[in-house]
C-alpha positions in Angstrom: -23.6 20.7 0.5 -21.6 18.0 2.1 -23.2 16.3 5.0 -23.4 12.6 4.9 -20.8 10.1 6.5 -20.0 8.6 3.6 -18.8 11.7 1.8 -17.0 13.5 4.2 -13.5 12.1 2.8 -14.3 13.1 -1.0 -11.9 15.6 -1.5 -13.4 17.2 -4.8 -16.7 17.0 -3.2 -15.7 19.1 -0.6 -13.7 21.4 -2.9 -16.9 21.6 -5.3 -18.9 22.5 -2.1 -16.6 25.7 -1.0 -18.3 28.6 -2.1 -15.0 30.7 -1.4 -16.9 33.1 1.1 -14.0 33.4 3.6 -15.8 33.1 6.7 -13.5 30.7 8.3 -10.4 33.2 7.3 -10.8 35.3 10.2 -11.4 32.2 12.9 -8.6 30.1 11.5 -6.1 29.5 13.8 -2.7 29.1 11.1 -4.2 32.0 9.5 -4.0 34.2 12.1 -0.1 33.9 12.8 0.4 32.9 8.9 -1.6 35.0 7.0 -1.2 32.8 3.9 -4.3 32.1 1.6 -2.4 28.6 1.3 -2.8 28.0 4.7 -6.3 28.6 5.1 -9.4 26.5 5.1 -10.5 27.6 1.8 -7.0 26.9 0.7 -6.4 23.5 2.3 -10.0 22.6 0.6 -8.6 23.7 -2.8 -5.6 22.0 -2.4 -7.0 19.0 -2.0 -9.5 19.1 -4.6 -6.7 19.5 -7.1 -4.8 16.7 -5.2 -7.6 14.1 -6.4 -7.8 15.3 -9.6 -4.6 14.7 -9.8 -3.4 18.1 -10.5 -1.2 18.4 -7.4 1.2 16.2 -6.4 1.7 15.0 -2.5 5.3 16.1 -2.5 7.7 17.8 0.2 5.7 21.5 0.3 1.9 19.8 0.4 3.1 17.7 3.4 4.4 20.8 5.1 0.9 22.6 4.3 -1.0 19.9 5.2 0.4 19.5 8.6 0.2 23.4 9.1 -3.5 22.9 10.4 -4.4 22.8 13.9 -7.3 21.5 13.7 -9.4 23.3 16.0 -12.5 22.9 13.8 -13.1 27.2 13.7 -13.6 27.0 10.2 -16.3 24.1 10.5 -18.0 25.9 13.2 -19.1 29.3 11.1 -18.9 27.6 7.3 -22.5 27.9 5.7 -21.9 24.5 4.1 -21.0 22.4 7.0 -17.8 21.1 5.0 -15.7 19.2 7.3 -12.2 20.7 6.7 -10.7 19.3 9.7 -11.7 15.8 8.4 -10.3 15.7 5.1 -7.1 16.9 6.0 -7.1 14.3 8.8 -7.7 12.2 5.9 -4.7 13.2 3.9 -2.2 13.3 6.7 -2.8 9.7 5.7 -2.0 9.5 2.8 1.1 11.7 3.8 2.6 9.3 6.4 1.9 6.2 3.8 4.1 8.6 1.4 6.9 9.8 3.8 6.7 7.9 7.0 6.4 8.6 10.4 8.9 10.3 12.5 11.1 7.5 14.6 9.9 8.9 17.8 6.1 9.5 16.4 6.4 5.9 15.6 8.0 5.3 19.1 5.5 7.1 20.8 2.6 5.4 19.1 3.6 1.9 20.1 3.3 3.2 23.5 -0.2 4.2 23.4 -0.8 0.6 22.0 0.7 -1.1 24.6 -0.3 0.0 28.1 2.1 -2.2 30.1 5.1 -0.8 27.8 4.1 2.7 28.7 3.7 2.3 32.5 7.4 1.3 32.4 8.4 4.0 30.8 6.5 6.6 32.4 7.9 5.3 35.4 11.2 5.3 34.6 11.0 8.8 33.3 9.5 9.8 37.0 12.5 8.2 38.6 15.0 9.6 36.4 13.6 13.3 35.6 15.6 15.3 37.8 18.6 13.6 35.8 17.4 16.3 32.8 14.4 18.4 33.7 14.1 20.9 36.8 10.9 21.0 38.6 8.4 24.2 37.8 6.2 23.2 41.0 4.2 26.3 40.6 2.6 25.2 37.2 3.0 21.4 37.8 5.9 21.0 34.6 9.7 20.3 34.4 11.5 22.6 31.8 14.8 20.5 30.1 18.0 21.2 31.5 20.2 20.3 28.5 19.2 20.8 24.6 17.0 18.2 23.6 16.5 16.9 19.6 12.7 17.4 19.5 11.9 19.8 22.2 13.3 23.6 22.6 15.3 25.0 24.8 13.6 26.5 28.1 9.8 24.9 27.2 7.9 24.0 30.0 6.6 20.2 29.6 4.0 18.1 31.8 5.3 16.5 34.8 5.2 13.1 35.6 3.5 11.3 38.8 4.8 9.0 40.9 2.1 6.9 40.1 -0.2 7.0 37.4 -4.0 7.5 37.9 -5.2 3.9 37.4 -2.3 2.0 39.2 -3.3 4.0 42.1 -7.0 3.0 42.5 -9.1 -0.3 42.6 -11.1 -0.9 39.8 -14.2 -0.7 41.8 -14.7 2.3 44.3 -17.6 1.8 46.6 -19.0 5.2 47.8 -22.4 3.4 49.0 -24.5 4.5 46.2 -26.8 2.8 43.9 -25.3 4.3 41.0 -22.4 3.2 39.3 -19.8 4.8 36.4 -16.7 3.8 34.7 -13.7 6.4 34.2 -12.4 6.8 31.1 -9.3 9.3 32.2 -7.1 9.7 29.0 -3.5 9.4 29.2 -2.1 12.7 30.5 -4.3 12.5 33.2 -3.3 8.9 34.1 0.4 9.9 33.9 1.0 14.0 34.2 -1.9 15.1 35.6 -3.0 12.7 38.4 -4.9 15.3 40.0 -7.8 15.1 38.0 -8.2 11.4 38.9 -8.0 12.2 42.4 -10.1 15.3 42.3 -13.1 13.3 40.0 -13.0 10.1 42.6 -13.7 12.9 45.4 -16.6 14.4 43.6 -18.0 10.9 43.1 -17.8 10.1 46.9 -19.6 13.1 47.6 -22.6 12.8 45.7 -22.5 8.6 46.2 -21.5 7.4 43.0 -20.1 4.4 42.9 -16.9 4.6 40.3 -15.5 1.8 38.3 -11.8 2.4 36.8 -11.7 -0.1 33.6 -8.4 -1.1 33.6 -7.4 -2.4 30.0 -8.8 1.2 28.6 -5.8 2.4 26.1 -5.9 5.5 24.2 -8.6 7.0 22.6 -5.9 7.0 19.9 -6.9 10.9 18.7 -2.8 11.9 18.7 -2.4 8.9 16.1 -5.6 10.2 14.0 -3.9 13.7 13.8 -1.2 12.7 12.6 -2.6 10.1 10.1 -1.0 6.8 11.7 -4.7 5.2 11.1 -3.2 1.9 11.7 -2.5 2.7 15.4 -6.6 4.5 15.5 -7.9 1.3 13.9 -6.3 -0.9 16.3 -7.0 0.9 19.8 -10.5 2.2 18.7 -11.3 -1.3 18.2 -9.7 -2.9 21.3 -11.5 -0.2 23.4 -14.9 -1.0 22.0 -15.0 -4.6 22.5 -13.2 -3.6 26.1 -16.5 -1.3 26.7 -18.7 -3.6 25.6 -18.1 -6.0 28.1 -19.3 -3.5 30.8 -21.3 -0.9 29.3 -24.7 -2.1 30.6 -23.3 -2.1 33.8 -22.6 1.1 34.3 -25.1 4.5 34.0 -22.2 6.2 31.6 -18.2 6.5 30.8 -17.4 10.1 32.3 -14.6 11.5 31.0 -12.4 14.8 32.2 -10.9 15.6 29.1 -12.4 17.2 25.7 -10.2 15.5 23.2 -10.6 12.0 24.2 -14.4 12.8 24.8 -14.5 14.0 21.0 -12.6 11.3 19.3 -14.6 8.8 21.5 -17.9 9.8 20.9 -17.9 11.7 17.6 -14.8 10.9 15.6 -14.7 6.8 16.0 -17.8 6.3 14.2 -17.2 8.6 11.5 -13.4 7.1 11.0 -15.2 4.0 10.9 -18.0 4.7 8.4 -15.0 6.2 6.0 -13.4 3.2 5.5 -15.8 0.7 5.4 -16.6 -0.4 8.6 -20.1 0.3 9.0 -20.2 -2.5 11.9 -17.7 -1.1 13.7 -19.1 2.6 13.5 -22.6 1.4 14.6 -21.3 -0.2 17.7 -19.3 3.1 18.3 -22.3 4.8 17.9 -23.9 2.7 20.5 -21.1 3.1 22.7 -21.3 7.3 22.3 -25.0 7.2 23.7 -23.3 6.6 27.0 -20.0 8.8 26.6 -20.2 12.3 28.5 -17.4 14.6 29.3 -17.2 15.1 33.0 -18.6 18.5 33.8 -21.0 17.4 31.6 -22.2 14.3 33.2 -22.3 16.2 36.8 -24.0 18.8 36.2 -26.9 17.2 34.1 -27.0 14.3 35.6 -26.6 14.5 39.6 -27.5 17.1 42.4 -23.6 18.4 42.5 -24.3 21.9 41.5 -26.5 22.4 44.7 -24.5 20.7 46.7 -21.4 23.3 45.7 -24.1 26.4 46.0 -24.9 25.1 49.7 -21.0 26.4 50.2 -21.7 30.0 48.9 -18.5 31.8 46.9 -16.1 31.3 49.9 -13.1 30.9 47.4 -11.2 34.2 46.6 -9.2 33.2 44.3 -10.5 34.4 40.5 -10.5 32.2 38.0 -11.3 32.3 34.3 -12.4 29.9 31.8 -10.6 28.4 27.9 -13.4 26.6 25.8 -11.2 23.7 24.5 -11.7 23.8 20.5 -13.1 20.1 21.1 -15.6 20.9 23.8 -17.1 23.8 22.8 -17.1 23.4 19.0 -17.7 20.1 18.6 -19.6 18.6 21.7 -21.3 21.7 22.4 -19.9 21.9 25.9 -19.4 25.4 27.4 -22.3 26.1 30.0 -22.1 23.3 31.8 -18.4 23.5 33.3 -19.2 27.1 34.1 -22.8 26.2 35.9 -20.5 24.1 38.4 -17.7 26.5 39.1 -19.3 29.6 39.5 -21.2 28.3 42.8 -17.9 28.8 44.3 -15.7 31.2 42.2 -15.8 34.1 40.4 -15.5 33.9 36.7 -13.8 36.2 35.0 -14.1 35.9 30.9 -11.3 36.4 29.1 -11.9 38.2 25.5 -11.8 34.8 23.1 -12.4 32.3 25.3 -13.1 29.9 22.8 -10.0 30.9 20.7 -7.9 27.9 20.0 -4.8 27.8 22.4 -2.3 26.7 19.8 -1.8 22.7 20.5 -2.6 21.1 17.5 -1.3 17.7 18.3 1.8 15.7 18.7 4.0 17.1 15.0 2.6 20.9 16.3 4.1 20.5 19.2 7.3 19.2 17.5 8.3 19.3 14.0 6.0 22.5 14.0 6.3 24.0 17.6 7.1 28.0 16.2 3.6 27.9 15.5 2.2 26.4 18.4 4.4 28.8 20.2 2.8 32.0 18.2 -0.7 30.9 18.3 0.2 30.6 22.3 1.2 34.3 22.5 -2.2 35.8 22.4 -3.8 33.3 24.4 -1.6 34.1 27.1 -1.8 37.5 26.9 -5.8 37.0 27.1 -5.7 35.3 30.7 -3.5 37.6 31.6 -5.5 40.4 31.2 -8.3 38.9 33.0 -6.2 39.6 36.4 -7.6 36.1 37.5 -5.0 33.9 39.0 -6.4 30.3 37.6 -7.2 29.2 34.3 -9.4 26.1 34.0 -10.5 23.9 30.8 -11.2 20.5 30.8 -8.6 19.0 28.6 -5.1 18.2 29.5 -3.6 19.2 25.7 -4.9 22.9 26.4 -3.2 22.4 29.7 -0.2 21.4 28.2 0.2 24.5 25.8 -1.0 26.7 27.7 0.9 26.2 30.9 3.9 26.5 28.6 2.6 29.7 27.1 1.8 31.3 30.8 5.6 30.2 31.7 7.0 32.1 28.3 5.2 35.2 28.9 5.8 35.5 32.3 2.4 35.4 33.5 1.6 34.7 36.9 -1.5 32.6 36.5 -1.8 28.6 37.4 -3.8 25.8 35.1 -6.4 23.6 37.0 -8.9 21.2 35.4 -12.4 22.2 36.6 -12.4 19.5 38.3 -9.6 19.7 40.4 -11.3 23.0 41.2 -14.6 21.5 42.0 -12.9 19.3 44.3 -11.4 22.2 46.0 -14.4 24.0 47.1 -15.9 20.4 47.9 -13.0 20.3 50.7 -13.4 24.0 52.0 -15.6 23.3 54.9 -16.1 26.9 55.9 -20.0 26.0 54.9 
């Protein structure tokens, strides 16, 4: 059995550890729109094995098989050996892009997240120009292209952009007259698409007087870059953000942050990237670091007397909302409860019948290069919330947003996407209480 840092990236270990029982079959998101034993976790793990021995090559085909994982970490959530599938094809997509390259606007894309200053100019200029080529869906908060566009298909609903973005909107240091104090780590769709979160979290904070501090020179978490194997972009804004945190971290009682992904890579995935390539410095001070990283809900409702506060208000929200379990807040933070402790003081929760069935995203070349299968592992997600006959879907992570806005708008369903805490926020405003 695989367990140990150290060996997670041994391909043949891993391969020698897979019993071939087919648990993960069933769960595995490619697999159910693909059914293809290739492209299954037991198949990606045998694929690799013969890939270090040297039995497989690394050509055209295994790229395309390789990248045909979402990475929603099903499979390591019900195998009986722990074998961390998602991680050692992380590890090869690696290995892939020193091969083949990186897709010009990959590349493109990546430079942004490195350089903050780069990407507030051009998030900018894509606000003031995105009428030009995009027409506005208010109603679930995305533009949809007006003309054909290389990359992105025709009639896809895409993020929005805000005027402006989360942290050029705030002081670094809010004062809400408490002797508490937290730093907001808030992720770059919610600094740039989905400002609302910012707003709504700095509300809660107010409320319950927590004093917030916005640390301005945070960059990525860098977890689109680690998907798609660009390890040179991980390495370098993993390791400007932890000497960046260090500089406050005993300042503040804990980063708080509203989305799963970044919460994941930040807290679990840095210190294992680092322990796999030799930086066992670096992974202890990311460790360190994680003993103070908590997604939001998670923070709020372990941590302060916010869930009383919202029960003082009573259910005096009609509107019916039901709940996604983001692949990297349920599976691998263990986050489920806590989100749904906070929001059903003031709404009702309708489940849908999978809740924690991957919504399709699986990072940026899914939603590109391989969006028809982003697109089908959409379809029944969709379908899911709308059976529910709720009329918001929450989860806390902006990439779930992202798909599954756009699967809502291509199946017609009449059902909105709000972050829980955007939602939170709402009932904190309805005074009726």
């Amino acid at each position: 059995m695989v367990k140990s840092v150290e060996d997670i990236f041994n391909f043949s270990e891993t391969s020698d550890a897979c019993v071939k029982c087919g648990k993960c079959i069933p769960v595995c998101t490619i697999h159910q729109i693909n059914a293809d034993e290739v492209r299954s976790p037991r198949g990606f793990i045998e694929l690799l094995g013969q890939y270090q021995a040297g039995n497989l090559e690394l050509d055209r085909n295994a790229k395309d098989i390789f990248e045909s994982c979402f990475l929603c970490t099903a499979c390591t959530d019900v195998c009986p050996n722990d074998l961390p599938t998602d991680m050692v094809i992380e590890e090869v997509r690696a290995d892939i892009a020193e091969k083949f390259g990186i897709a010009w606007f990959k590349k493109a894309f990546f430079t942004l997240l490195r350089h903050r200053k780069l990407m507030d100019i051009m998030m900018k200029l894509g606000y003031t120009f995105r009428t030009c080529g995009f027409k506005d869906d208010t109603k679930r908060g995305g533009m949809i292209p007006r003309f054909p566009m290389p990359i992105i298909k025709s009639g896809r609903l895409l993020p929005s952009l805000g005027k402006t973005s989360f942290m050029n909107k705030y002081p670094e240091e809010i004062t809400h007259g408490g002797k508490r104090r937290v730093a907001i780590f808030i992720g770059c769709l919610a600094n740039y698409n989905y400002t609302d979160i910012g707003d709504g979290l700095i509300e809660i904070l107010e409320e319950i007087g927590i004093d917030a501090f916005i640390p301005k020179d945070q960059l990525c978490c860098s977890a689109p870059a680690y998907f798609t194997g660009d390890f040179y972009t991980v390495e370098t804004l993993s390791k400007k953000n932890i000497e960046y945190f260090e500089t406050f971290i005993d300042d503040v009682e804990a980063i708080i942050i509203p989305e799963a992904t970044c919460s994941a890579m930040i807290k679990h995935d840095w210190e294992i990237f680092f322990n796999n390539h030799g930086m066992e410095d670096w992974a202890k001070r990311a460790k360190k670091l994680g003993e103070k990283i908590f997604m939001a809900t998670e923070w709020l409702e372990q941590k302060t007397d916010l869930k009383e506060r919202l029960a003082k208000k009573g259910k005096t929200i009609q509107e019916t909302i039901t709940y996604h379990d983001a692949c990297h807040a349920k599976k691998v933070q263990g986050i489920h409860k806590e989100p749904r402790a906070l929001l059903s003081q003031n709404y009702e929760i309708k489940e849908m019948s999978e809740s924690d069935r991957c919504c399709g995203f699986g990072g940026v070349t899914m939603q590109t290069e391989k969006y028809h299968f982003a697109e089908l592992a959409g379809k029944p997600k969709a379908a899911m919330i709308g059976e529910t006959g709720a009329t918001i879907v929450s989860a806390e992570c902006s990439a779930c947003r992202m798909q599954i806005s756009n699967s809502l708008h291509q199946a017609d369903v009449d059902v909105v996407f709000k972050n829980p805490v955007e939602l939170i926020a709402d009932a904190l405003r309805n005074n009726s209480k």
